[in-house]
Structure formats: structure tokens, C-alpha cells
N, C-alpha and C positions, 0 to 999 in steps of 0.2 A: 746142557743148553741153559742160556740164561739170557732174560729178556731185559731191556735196559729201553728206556723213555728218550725220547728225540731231545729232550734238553739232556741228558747225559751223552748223549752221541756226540752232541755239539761241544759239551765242555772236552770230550775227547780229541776231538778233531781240534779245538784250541791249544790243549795240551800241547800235542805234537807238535803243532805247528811252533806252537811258542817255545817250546822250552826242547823241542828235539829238533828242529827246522825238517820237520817231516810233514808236506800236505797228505794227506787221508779222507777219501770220501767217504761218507757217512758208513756204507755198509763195510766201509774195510777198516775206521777206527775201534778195531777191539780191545783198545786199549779201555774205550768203554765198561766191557764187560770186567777188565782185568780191575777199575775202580772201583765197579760192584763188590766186586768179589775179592777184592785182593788180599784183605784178612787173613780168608779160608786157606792162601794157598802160601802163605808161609810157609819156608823151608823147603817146598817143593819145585824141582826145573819146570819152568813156564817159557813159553813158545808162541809169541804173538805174531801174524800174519797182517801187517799191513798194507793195503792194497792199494792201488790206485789214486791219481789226485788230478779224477773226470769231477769236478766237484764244480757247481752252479758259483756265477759270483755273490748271488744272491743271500745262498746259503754260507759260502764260505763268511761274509758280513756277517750273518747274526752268530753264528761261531765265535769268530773272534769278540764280536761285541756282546757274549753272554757272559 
């Protein structure tokens, strides 16, 4: 498990959007955790679960605008 901060959530969910044309609502950009972490996991098969895109407009703005 790896815990990751609401402005890292958000640059995930920009990520995708921007550069994979994938929307992701906060709990299902784990692409998150994979930025934390992603160092550590060189060389290893990694498996990310993107979920959903029930995402506020609200949120989705300060997302892309972070």
C-alpha cells in the first residue's frame, strides 16, 4: 500500500487525461501511486487499474489546471 496526497492524485488524473486521453476519478488514478513509486518498480510487470471517470467538474478543473 502506498499513500499519495490529493495534489499527486490530481497531477495523475492530468496525466491521463492529457497525455493518455484517459479521464480517471481520483480513487481510480493509480497511476498516482505508480509516480510515487515508479523507481522501485523498474524492470518489474506492473498492472494499473484505472477506474472510472464519475469525476466532479469541479475537480476535474483544478486537475488539469495543477
Amino acid at each position: 500500500m502506498q499513500l499519495v496526497s490529493d495534489e499527486q492524485m490530481f497531477r495523475a488524473i492530468s496525466r491521463l487525461l492529457l497525455e493518455e486521453h484517459v479521464l480517471a476519478e481520483p480513487a481510480g488514478a493509480a497511476t498516482a501511486v505508480f509516480l510515487a513509486i515508479g523507481t522501485s518498480l523498474a524492470g518489474k510487470s506492473v498492472v494499473l487499474l484505472v477506474t472510472g471517470a464519475n469525476i466532479p467538474p469541479e475537480v476535474l478543473r483544478h486537475a488539469v489546471s495543477a
